[in-house]
C-alpha positions in Angstrom: -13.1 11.1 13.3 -9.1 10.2 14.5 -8.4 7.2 14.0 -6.9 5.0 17.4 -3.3 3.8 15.9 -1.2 2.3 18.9 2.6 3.7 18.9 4.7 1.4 16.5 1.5 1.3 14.1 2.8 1.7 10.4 0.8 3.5 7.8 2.4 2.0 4.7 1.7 4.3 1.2 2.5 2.1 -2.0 1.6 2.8 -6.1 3.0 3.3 -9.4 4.7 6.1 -10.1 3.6 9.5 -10.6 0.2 8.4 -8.5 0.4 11.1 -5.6 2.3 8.6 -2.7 4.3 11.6 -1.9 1.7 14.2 -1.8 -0.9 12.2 0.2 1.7 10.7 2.5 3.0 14.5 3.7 -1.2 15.2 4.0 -1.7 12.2 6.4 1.1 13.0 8.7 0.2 16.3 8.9 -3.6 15.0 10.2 -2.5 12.4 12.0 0.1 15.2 14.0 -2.5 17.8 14.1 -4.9 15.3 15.8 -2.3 14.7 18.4 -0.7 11.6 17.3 2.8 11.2 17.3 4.1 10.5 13.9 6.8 10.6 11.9 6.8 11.1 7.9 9.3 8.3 6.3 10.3 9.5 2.9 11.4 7.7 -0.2 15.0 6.3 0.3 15.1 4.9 -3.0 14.4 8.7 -4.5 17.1 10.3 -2.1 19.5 7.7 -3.6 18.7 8.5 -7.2 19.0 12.6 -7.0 22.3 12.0 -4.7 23.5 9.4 -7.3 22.4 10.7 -10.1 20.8 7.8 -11.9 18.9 4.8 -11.3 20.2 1.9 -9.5 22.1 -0.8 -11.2 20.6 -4.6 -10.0 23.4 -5.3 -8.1 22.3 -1.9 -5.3 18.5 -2.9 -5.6 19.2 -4.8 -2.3 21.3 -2.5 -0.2 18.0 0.7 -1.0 15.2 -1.7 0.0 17.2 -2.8 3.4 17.6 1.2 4.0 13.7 1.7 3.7 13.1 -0.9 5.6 15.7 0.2 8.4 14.6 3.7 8.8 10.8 2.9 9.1 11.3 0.3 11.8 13.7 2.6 13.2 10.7 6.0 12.9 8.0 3.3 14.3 9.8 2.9 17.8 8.8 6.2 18.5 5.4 6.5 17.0 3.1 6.3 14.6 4.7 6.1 10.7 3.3 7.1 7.6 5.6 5.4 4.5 6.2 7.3 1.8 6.6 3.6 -0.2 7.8 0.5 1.5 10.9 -1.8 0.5 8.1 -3.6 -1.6 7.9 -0.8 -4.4 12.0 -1.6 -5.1 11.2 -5.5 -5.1 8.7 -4.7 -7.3 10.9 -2.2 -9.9 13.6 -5.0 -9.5 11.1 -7.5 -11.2 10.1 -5.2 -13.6 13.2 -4.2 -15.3 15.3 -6.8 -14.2 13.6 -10.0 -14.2 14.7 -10.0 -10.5 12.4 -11.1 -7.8 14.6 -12.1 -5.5 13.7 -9.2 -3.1 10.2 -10.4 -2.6 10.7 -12.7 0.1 12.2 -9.6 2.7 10.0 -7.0 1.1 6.6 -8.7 1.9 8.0 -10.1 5.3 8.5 -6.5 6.4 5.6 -5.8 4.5 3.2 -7.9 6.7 4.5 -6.1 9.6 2.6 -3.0 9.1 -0.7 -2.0 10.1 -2.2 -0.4 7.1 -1.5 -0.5 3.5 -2.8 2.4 0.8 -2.6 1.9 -2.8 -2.7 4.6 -4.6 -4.9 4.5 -7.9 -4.1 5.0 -11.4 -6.8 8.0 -11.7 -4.6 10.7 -11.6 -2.7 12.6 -14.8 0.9 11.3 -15.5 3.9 14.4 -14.6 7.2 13.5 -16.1 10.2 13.7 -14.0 13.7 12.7 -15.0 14.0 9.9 -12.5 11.1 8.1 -13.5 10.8 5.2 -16.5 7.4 7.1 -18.3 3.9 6.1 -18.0 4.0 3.3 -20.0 5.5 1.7 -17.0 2.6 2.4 -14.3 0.0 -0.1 -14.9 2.8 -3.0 -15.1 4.4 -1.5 -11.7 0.4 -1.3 -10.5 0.0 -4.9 -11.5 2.8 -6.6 -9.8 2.2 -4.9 -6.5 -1.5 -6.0 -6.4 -0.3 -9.9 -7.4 2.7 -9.7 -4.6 0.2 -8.4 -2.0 -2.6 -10.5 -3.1 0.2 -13.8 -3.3 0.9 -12.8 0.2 -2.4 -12.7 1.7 -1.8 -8.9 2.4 -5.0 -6.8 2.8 -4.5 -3.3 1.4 -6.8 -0.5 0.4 -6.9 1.7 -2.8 -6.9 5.0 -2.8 -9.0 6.7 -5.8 -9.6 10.3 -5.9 -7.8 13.5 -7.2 -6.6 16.3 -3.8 -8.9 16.3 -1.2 -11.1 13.8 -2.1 -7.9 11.5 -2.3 -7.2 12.5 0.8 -10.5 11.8 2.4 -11.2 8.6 0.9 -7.4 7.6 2.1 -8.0 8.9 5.7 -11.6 6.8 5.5 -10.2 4.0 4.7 -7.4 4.1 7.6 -10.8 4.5 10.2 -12.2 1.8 8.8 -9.4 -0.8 9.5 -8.0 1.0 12.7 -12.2 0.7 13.6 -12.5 -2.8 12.3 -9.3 -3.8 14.4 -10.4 -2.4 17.7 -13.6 -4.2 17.4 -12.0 -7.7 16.8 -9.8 -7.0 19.9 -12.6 -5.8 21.8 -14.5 -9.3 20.9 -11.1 -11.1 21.5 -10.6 -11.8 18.4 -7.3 -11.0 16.5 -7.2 -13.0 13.3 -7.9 -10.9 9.9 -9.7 -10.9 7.0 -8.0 -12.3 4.4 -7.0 -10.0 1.5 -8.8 -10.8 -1.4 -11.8 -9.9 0.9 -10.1 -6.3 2.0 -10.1 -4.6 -1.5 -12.3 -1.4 -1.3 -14.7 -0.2 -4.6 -13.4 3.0 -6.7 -15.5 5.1 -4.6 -15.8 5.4 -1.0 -12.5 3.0 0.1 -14.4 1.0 2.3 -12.8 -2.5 2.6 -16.1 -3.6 4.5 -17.6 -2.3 1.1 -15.8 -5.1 -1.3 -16.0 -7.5 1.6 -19.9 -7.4 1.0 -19.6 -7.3 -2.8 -17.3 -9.7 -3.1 -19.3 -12.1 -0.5 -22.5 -11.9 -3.0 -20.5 -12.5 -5.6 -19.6 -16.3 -4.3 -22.9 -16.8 -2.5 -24.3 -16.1 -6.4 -21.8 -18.0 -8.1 -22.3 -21.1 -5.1 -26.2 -21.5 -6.1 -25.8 -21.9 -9.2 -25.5 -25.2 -11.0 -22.0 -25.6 -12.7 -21.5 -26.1 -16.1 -18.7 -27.4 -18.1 -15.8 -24.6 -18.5 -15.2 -24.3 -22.8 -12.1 -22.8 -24.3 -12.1 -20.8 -26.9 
């Protein structure tokens, strides 16, 4: 099944290091291209910087690399379909982790709310080193923060679980799904969305109708049963 994504529609990949962005980003274009959509692959400015640099980023440049991401995806998406390689989010986010700074939030999750599809790729796959990244102590922090900033935001986002092609199949299920659930609600006229903490797909099949449903038992449980004093312990 292809997926109907409208020119301008961004696919936006986002994770912890060393959780296979890269590698299922370069798969989806590829899909998406031989399916006959336009699309253009936007890669990891914040990388680029550190193997032209050298090192990591001092606070003081965090700024200046998210603005770049952000520039050249808006500039890929007037011309097609994107798929992100990361977002301007995943430098907010290393910002607060090392440096206490979350003063890139704000821009990160504007831009962020402008794209049309958001993957999170799971912690399920085996840790490579690499000079340029912090170790794997750091990934389920950096995993952490970018679930709290989306969920703050009311963001929906799916995650990705899954090791080569399964990855890539649950991703590309997952991107049918919403580009299927969106065309419906403009078919019925309606153009609102559902809100995020109702979007999250189970480990499995990354379905976000799936933890919809779940999640929707879940209250309708919790609604009919008589309350009881909360204890601390």
């Amino acid at each position: 099944m292809t997926p109907m994504l409208p020119a301008g529609c961004v696919i936006a990949l986002l994770g912890a290091e060393s959780t296979g962005k890269t590698e299922l980003a370069r798969a989806l274009a590829q899909r998406l291209q031989e399916r006959g959509i336009a699309t253009t692959l936007v890669d990891e400015y914040l990388r680029e910087w550190c193997e032209r640099e050298g090192r990591t980023p001092r606070p003081d440049e965090q700024r200046a690399i998210a603005q770049e991401q952000m520039r050249r995806i808006d500039a890929a998406a007037a011309s097609g379909v994107v798929v992100a390689d990361t977002t301007a989010l995943m430098t907010a986010v290393y910002s607060e982790l090392l440096f206490g700074d979350t003063s890139l939030h704000a821009d990160a999750l504007a831009a962020q709310a402008r794209y049309a599809i958001t993957l999170l790729t799971a912690l399920d796959i085996p840790w490579i080193a690499d000079p340029l990244r912090d170790g794997d102590h750091a990934r389920e922090p950096t995993d952490a923060l970018v679930r709290a900033a989306l969920a703050g935001a009311g963001l929906s986002f799916a995650v990705v679980h899954g090791t080569g092609g399964e990855r890539l199949c649950n991703a590309w299920n997952a991107i049918n799904s919403i580009a299927g659930s969106e065309g419906r609600a403009r078919a019925r006229g309606r153009l609102e969305s559902k809100p995020a903490s109702w979007s999250w797909p189970c480990e499995k099949c990354s379905d976000p109708e799936c933890e919809h449903r779940l999640f929707s038992d879940l209250i309708g449980r919790r609604d009919d049963t008589p309350s009881t004093p909360n204890s601390e312990t």
